[in-house]
Each structure stands twice: as C-alpha cells, then as structure tokens.
N, C-alpha and C positions, 0 to 999 in steps of 0.2 A: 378958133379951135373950140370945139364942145365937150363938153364934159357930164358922160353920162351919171344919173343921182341912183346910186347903188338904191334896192329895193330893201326898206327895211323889215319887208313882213317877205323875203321871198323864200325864207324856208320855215316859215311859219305854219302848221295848219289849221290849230286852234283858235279864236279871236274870243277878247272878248266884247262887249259890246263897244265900250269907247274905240280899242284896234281895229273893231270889223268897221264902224260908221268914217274912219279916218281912213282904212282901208277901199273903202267904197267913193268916199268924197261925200258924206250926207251929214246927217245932225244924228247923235247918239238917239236925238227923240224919233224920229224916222226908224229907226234900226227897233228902238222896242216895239215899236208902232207896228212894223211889221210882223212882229213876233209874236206878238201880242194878236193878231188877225191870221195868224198862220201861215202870211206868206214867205216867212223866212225859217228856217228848221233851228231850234237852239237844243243842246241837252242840258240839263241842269248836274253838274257834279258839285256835289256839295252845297255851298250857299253860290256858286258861282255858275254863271254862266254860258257854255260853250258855243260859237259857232264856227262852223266846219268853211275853211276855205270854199270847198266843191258847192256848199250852201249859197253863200254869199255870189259865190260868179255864176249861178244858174238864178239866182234873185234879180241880178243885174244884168242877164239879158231876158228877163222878161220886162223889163222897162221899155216906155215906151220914146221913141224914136220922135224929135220935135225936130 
C-alpha cells in the first residue's frame, strides 16, 4: 500500500531561497547563482528575498535534459 507525501510548498507562492533550492532539489548556492546571473527572477522585499513559484518552474524547464 502507498502512501502519497503531502506537498509542503503546495500552496505556497512565495520561496525563499533555502524553500525554492529544497523546492527544486538543488544547493541554495545554485539558486543564488542563478539569481545572481539572471537566470532565475527574485524581487527583493525588504532585506528579503522573493521567488515566485511560476519563476522557479520555468527556471526548471529550462534545464537541460541528460
């Protein structure tokens, strides 16, 4: 019998970087890396960092396919 693992970001939009790199399956250093190179969109609110769900799953299908 299987037992499906409830999503804990599934009604999340906002990430921040540690949730989006855990969310993605990467290293938080990865996720600034991209940010930082502009291939991932962040907004800055405050001293914190936002990234948009819709960000993150168009970041990761641009990845490439091995």
């Amino acid at each position: 019998m299987s037992r499906e693992v409830a999503d804990p970001y599934q009604w999340k939009r906002g990430f921040s970087r540690e949730q989006a790199a855990d969310y993605c399956g990467v290293s938080v250093y990865k996720v600034a890396i991209a940010i930082r190179e502009n291939l991932l969109a962040a907004r800055r609110n405050g001293k914190d960092i936002v990234i948009f769900r819709e960000d993150l799953d168009a970041w990761m299908e641009g990845w490439e396919v091995i």
